[in-house]
PDB file of N, CA, C and O in Angstrom:
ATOM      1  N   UNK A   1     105.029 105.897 129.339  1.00  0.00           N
ATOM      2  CA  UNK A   1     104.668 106.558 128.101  1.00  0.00           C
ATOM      3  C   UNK A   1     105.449 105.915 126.966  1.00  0.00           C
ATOM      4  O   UNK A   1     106.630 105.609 127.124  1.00  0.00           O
ATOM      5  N   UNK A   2     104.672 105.665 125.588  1.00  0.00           N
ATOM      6  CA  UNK A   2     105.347 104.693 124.890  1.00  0.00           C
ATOM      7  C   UNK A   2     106.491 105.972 123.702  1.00  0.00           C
ATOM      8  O   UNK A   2     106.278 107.106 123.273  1.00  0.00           O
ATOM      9  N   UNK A   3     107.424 105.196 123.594  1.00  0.00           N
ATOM     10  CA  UNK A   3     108.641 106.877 122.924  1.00  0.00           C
ATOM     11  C   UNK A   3     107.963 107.119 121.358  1.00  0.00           C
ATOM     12  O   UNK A   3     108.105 108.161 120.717  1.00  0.00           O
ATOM     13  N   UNK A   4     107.325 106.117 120.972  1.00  0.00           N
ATOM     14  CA  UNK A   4     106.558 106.210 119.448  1.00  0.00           C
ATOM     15  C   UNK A   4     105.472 107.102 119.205  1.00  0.00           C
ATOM     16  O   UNK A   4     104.977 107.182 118.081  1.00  0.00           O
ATOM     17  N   UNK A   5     105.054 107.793 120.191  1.00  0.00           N
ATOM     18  CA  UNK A   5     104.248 108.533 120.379  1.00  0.00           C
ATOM     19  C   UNK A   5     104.482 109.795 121.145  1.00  0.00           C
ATOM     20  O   UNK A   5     104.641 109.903 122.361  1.00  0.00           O
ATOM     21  N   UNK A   6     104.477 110.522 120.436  1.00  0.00           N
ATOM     22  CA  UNK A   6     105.258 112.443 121.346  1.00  0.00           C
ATOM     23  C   UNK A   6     104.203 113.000 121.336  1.00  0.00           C
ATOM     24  O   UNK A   6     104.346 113.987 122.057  1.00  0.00           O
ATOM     25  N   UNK A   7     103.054 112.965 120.891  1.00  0.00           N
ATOM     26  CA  UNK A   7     102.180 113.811 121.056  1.00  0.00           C
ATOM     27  C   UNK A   7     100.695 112.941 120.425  1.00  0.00           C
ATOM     28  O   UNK A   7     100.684 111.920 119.737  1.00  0.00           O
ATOM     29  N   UNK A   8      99.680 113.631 120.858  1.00  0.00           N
ATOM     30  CA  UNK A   8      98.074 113.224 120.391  1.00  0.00           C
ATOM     31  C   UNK A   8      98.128 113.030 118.869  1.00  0.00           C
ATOM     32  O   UNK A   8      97.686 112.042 118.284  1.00  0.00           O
ATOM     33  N   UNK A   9      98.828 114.278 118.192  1.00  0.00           N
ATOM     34  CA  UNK A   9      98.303 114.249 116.947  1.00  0.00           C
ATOM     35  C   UNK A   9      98.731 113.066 115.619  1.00  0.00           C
ATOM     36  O   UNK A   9      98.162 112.647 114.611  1.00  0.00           O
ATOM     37  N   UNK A  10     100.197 112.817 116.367  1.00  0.00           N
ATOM     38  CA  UNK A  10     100.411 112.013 115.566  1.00  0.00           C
ATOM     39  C   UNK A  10     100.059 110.943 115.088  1.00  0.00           C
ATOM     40  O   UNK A  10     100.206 110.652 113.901  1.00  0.00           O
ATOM     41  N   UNK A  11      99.528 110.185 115.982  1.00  0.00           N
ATOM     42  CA  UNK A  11      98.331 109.451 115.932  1.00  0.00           C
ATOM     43  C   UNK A  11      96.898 109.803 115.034  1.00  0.00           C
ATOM     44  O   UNK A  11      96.654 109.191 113.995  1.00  0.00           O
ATOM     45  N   UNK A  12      96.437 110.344 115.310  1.00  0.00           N
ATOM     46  CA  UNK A  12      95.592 111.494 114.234  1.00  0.00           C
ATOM     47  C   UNK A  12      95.870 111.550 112.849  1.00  0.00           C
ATOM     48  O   UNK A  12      95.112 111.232 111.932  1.00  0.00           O
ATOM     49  N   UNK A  13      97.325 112.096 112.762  1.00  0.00           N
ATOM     50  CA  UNK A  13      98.211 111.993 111.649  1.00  0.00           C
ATOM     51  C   UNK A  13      98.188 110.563 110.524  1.00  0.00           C
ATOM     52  O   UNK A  13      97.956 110.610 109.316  1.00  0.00           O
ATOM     53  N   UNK A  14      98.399 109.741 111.078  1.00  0.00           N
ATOM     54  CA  UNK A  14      98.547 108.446 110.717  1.00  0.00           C
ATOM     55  C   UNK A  14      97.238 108.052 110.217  1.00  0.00           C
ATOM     56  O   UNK A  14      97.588 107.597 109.127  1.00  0.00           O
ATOM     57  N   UNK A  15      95.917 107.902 110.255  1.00  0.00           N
ATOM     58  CA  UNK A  15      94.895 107.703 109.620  1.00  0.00           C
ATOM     59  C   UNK A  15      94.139 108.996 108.576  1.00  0.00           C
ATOM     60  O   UNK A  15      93.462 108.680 107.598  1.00  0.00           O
ATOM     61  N   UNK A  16      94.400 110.555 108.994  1.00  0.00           N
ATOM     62  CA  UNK A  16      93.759 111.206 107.970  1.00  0.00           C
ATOM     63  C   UNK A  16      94.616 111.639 106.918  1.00  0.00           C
ATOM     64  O   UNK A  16      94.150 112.085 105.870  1.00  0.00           O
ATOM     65  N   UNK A  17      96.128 111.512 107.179  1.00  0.00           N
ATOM     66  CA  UNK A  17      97.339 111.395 105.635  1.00  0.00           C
ATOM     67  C   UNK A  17      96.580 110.553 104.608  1.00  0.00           C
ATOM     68  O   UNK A  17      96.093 111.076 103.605  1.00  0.00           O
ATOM     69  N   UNK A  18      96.478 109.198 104.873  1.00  0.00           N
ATOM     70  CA  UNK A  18      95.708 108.250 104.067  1.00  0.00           C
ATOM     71  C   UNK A  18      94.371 108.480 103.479  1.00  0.00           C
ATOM     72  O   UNK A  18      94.165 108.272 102.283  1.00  0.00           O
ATOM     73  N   UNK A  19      93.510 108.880 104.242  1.00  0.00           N
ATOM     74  CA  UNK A  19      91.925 109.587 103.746  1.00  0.00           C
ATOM     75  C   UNK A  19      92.267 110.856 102.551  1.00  0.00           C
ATOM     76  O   UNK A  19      91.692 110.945 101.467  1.00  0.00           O
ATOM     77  N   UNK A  20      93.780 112.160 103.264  1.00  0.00           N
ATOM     78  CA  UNK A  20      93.581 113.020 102.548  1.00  0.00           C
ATOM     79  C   UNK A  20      94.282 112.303 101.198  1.00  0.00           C
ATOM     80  O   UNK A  20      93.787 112.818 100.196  1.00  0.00           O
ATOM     81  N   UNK A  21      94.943 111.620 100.969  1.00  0.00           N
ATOM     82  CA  UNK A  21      95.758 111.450 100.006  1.00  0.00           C
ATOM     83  C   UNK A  21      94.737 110.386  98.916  1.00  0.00           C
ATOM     84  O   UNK A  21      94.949 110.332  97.705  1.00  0.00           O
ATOM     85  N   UNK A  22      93.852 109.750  99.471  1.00  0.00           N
ATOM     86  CA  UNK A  22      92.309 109.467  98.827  1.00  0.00           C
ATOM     87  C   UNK A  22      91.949 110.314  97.767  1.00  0.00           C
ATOM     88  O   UNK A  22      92.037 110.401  96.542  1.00  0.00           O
ATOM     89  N   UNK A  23      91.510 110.898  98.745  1.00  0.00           N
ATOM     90  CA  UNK A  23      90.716 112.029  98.432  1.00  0.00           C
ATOM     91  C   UNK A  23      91.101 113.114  97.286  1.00  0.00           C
ATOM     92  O   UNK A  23      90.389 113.821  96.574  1.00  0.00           O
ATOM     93  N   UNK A  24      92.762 112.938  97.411  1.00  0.00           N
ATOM     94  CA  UNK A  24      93.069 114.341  96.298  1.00  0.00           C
ATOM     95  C   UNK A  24      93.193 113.385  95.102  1.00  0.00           C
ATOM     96  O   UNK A  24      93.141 113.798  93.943  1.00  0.00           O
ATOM     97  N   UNK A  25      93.353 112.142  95.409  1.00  0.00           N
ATOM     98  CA  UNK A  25      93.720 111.260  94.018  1.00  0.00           C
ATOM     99  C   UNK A  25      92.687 111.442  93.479  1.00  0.00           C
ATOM    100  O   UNK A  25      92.784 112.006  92.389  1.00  0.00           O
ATOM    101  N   UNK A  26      91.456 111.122  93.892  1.00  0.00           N
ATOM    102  CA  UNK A  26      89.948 111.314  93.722  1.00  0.00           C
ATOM    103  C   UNK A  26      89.802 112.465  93.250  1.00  0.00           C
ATOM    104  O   UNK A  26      89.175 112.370  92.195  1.00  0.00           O
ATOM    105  N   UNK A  27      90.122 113.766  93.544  1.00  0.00           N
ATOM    106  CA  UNK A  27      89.880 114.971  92.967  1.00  0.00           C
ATOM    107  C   UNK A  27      90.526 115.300  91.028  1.00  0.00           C
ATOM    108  O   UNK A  27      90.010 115.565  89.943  1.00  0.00           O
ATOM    109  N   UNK A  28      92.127 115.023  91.679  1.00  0.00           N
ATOM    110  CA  UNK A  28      92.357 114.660  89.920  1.00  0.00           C
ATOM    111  C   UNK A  28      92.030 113.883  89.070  1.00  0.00           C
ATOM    112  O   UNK A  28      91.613 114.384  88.026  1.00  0.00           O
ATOM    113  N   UNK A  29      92.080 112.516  89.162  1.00  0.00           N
ATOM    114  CA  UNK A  29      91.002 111.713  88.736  1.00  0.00           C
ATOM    115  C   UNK A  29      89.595 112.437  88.166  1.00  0.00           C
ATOM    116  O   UNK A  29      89.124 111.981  87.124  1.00  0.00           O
ATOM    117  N   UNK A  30      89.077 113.293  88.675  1.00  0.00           N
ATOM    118  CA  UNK A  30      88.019 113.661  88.631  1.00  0.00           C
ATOM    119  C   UNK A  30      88.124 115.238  87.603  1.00  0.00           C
ATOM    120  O   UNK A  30      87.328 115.816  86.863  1.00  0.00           O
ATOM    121  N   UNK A  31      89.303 115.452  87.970  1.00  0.00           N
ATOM    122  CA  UNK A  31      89.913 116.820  87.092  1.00  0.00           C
ATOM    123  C   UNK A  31      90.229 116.282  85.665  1.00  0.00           C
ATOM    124  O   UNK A  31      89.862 116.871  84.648  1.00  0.00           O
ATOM    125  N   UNK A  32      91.121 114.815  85.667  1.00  0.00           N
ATOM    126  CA  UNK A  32      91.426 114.633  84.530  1.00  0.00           C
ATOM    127  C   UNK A  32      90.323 114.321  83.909  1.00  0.00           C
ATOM    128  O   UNK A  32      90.126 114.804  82.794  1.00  0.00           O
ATOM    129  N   UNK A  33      89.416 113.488  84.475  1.00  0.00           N
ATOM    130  CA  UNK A  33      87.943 113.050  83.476  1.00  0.00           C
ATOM    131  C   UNK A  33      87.227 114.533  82.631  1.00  0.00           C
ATOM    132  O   UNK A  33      86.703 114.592  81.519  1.00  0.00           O
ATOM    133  N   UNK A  34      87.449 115.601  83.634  1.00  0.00           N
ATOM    134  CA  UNK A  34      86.591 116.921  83.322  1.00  0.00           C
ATOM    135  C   UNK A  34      87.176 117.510  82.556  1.00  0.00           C
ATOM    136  O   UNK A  34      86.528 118.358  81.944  1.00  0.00           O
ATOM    137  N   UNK A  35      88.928 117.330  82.157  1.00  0.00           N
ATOM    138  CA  UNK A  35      89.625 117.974  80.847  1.00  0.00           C
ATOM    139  C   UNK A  35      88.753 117.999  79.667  1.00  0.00           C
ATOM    140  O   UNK A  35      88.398 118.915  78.925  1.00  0.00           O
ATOM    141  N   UNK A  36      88.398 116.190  79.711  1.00  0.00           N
ATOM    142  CA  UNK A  36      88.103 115.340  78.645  1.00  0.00           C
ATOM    143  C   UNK A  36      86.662 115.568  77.878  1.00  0.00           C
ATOM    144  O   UNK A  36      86.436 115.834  76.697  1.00  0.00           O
ATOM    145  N   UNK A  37      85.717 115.351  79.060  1.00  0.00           N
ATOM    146  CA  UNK A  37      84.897 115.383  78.952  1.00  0.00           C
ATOM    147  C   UNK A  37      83.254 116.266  79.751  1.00  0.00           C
ATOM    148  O   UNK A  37      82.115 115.893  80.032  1.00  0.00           O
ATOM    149  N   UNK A  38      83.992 117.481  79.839  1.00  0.00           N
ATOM    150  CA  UNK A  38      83.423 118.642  80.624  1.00  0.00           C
ATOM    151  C   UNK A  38      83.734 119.636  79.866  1.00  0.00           C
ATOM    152  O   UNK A  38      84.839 119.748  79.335  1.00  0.00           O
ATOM    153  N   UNK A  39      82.699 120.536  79.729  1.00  0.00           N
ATOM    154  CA  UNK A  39      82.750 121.920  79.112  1.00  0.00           C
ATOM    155  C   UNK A  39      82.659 123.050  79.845  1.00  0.00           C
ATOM    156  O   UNK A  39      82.358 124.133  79.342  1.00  0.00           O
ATOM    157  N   UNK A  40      82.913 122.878  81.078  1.00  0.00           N
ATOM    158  CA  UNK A  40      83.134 123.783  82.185  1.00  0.00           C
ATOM    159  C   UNK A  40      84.313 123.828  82.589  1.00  0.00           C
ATOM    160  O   UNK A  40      84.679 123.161  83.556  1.00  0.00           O
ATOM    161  N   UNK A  41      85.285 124.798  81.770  1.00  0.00           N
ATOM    162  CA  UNK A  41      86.613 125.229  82.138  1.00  0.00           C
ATOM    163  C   UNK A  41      87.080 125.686  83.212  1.00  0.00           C
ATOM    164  O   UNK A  41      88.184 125.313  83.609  1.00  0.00           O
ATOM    165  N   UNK A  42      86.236 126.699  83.980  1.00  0.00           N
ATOM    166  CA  UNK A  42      86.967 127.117  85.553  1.00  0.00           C
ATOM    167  C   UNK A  42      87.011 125.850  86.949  1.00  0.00           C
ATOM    168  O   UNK A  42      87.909 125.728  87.782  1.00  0.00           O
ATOM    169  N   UNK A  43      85.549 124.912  86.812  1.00  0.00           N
ATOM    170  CA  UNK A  43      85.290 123.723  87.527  1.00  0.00           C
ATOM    171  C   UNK A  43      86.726 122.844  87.232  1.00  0.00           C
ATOM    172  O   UNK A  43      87.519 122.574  88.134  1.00  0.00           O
ATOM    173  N   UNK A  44      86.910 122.462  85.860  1.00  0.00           N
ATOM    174  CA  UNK A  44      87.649 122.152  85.805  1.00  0.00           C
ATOM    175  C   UNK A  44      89.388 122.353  86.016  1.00  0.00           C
ATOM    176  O   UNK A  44      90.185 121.481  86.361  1.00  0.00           O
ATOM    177  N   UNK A  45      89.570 123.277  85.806  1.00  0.00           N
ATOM    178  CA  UNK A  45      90.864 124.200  86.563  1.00  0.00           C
ATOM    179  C   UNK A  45      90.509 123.911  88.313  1.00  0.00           C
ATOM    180  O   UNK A  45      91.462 123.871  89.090  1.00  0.00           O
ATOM    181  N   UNK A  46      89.264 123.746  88.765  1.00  0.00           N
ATOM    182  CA  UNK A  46      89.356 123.967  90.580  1.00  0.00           C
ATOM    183  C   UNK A  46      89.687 122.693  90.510  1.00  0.00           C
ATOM    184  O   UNK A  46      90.733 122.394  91.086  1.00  0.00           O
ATOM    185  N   UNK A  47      89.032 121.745  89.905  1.00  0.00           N
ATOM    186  CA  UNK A  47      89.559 120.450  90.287  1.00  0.00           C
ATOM    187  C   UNK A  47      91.138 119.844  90.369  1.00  0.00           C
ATOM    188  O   UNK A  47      91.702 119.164  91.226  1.00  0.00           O
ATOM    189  N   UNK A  48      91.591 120.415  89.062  1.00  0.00           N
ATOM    190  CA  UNK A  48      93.159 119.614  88.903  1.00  0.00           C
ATOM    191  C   UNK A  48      93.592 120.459  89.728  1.00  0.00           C
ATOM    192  O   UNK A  48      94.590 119.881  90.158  1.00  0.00           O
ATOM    193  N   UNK A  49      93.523 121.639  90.362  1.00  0.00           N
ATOM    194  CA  UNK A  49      94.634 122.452  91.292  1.00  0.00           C
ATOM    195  C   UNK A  49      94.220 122.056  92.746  1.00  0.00           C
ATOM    196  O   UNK A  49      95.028 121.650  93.581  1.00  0.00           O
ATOM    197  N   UNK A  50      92.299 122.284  93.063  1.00  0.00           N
ATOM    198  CA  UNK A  50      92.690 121.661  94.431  1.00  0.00           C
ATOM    199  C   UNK A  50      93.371 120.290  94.953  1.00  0.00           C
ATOM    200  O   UNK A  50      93.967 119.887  95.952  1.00  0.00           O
ATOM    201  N   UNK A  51      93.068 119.953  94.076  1.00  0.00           N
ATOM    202  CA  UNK A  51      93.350 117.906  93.905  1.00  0.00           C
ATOM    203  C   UNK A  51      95.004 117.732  93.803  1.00  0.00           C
ATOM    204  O   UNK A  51      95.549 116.851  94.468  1.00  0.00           O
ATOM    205  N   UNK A  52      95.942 118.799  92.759  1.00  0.00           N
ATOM    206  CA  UNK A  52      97.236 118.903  93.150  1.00  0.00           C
ATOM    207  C   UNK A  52      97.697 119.208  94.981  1.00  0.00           C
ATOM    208  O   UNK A  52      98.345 118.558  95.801  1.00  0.00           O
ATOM    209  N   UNK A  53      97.157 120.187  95.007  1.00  0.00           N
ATOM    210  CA  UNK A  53      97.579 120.754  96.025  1.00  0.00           C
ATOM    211  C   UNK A  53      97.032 119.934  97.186  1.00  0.00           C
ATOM    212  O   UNK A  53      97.802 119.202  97.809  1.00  0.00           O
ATOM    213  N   UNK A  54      96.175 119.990  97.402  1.00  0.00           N
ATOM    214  CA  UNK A  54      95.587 118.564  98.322  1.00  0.00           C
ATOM    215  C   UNK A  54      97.124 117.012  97.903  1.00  0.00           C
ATOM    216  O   UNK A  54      98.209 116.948  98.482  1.00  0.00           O
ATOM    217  N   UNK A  55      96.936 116.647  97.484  1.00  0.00           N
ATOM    218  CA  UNK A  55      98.443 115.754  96.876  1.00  0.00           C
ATOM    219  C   UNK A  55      99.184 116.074  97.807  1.00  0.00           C
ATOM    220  O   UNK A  55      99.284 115.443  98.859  1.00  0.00           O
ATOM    221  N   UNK A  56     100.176 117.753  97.332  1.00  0.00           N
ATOM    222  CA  UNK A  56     101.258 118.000  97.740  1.00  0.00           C
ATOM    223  C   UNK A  56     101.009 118.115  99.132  1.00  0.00           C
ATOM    224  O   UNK A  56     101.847 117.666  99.914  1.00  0.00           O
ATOM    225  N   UNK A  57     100.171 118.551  99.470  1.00  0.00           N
ATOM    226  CA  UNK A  57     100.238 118.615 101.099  1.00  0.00           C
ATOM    227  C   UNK A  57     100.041 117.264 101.753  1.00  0.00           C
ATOM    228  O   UNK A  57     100.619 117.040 102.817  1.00  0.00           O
ATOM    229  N   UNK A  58      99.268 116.349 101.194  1.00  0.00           N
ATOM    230  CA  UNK A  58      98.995 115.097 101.659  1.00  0.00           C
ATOM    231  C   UNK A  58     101.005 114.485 101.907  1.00  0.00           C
ATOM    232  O   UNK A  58     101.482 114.175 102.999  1.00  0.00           O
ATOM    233  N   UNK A  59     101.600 114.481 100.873  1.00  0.00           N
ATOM    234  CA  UNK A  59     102.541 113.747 100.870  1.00  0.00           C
ATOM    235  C   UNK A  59     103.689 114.803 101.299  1.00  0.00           C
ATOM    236  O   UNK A  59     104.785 114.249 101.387  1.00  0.00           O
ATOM    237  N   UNK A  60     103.708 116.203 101.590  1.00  0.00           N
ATOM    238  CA  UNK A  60     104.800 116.579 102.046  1.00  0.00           C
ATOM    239  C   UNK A  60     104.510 117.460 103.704  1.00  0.00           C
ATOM    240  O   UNK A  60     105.144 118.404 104.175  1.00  0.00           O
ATOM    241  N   UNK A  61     103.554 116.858 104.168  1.00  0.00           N
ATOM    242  CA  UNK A  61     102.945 117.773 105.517  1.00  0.00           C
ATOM    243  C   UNK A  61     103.905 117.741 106.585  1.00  0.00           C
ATOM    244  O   UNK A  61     103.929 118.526 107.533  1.00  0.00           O
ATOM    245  N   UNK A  62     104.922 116.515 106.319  1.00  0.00           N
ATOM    246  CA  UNK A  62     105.762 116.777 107.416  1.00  0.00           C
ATOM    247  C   UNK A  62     106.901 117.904 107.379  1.00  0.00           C
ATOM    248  O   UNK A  62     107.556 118.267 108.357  1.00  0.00           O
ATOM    249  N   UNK A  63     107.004 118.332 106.226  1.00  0.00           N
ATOM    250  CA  UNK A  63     107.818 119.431 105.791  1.00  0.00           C
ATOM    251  C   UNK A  63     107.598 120.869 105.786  1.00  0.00           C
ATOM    252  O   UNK A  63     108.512 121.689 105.872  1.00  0.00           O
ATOM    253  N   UNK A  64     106.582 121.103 105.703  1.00  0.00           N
ATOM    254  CA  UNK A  64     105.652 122.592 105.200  1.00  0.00           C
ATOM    255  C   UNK A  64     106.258 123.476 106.741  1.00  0.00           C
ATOM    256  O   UNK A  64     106.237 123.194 107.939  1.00  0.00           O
ATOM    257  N   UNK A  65     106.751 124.601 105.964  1.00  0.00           N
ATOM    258  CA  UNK A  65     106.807 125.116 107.346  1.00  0.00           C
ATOM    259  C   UNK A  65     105.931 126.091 106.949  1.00  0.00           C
ATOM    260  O   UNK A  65     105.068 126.327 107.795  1.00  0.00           O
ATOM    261  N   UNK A  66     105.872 126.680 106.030  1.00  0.00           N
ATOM    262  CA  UNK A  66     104.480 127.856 105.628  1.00  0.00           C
ATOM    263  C   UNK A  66     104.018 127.746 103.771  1.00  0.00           C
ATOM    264  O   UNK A  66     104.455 127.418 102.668  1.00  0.00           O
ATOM    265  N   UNK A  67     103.079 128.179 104.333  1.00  0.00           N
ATOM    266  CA  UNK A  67     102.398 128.462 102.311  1.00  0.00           C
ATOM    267  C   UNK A  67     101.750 129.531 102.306  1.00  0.00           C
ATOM    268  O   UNK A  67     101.230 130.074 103.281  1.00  0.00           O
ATOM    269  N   UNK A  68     101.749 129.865 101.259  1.00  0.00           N
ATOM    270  CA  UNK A  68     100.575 131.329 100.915  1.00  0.00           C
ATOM    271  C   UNK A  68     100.003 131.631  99.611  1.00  0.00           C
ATOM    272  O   UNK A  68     100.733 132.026  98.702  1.00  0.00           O
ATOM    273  N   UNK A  69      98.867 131.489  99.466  1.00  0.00           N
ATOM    274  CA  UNK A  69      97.800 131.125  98.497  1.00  0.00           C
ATOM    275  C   UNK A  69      98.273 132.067  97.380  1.00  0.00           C
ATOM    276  O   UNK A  69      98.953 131.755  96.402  1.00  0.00           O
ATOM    277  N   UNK A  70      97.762 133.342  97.719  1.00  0.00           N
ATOM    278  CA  UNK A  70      97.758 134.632  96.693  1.00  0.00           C
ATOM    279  C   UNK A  70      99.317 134.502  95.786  1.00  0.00           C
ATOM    280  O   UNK A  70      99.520 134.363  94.580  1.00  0.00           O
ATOM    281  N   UNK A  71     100.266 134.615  96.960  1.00  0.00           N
ATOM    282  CA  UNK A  71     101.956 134.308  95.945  1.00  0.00           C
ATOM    283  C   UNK A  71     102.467 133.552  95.471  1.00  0.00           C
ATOM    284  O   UNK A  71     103.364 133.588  94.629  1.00  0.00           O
ATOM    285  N   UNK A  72     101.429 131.905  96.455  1.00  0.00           N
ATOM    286  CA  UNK A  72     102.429 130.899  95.712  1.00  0.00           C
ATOM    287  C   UNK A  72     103.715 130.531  96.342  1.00  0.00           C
ATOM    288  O   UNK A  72     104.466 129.744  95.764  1.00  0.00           O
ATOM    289  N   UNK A  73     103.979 130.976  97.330  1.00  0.00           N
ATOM    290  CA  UNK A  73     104.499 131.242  98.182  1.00  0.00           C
ATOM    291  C   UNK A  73     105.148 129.711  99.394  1.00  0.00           C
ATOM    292  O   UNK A  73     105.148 129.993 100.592  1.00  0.00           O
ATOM    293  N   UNK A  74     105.503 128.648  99.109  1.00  0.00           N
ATOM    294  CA  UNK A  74     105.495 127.581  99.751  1.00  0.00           C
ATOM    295  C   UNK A  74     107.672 127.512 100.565  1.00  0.00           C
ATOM    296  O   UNK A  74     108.661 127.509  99.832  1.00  0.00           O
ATOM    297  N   UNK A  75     107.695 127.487 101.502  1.00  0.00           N
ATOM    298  CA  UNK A  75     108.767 126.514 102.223  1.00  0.00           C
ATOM    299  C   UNK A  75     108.806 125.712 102.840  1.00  0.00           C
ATOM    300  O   UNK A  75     108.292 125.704 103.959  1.00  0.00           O
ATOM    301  N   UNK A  76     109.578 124.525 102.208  1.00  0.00           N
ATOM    302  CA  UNK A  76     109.369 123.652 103.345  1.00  0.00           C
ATOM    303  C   UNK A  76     111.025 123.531 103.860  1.00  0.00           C
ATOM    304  O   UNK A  76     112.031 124.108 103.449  1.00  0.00           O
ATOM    305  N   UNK A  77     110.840 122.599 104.854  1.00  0.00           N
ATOM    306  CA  UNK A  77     112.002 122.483 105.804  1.00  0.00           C
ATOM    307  C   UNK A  77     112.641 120.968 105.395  1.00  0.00           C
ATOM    308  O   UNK A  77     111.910 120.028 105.083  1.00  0.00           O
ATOM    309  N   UNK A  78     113.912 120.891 105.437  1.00  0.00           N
ATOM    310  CA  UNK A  78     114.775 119.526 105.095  1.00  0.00           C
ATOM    311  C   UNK A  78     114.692 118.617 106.411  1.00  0.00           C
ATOM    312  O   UNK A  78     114.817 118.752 107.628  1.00  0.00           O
ATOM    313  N   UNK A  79     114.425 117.661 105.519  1.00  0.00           N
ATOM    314  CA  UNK A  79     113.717 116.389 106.960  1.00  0.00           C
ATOM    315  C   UNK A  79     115.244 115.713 107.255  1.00  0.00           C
ATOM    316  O   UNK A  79     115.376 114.830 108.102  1.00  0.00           O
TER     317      UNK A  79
END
């Protein structure tokens, strides 16, 4: 068994970090264009927050030990 590998997911891990972290760039990107040039204020609010938050989780997933939507509510753990 190779020691670089402890489990299935990490592997897993390693290609959809990169897709999600795409993807949320893509979302703000897409939030910031809709500040600018969109007259749909709540669309625009979903975009820059899911697209943050998509971000933060993309780049801090190894940390998260819990989150919670309604409070806002995030800890993470010291790596």
């Amino acid at each position: 068994m190779d020691k670089g590998h402890t489990s299935g997911d990490g592997h897993v891990l390693n290609w959809i970090v990169p897709i999600v972290t795409i993807a949320a760039i893509g979302l703000l990107g897409a939030g910031v264009y809709a500040v600018f040039f969109s007259r749909n204020g709540p669309g625009t609010v979903a975009l820059l927050t899911i697209g943050l938050l998509a971000l933060f989780v993309a780049l801090y997933h190894d940390r998260i030990r819990s989150m919670e939507f309604g409070g806002a509510k995030i800890q993470l753990a010291l790596k």
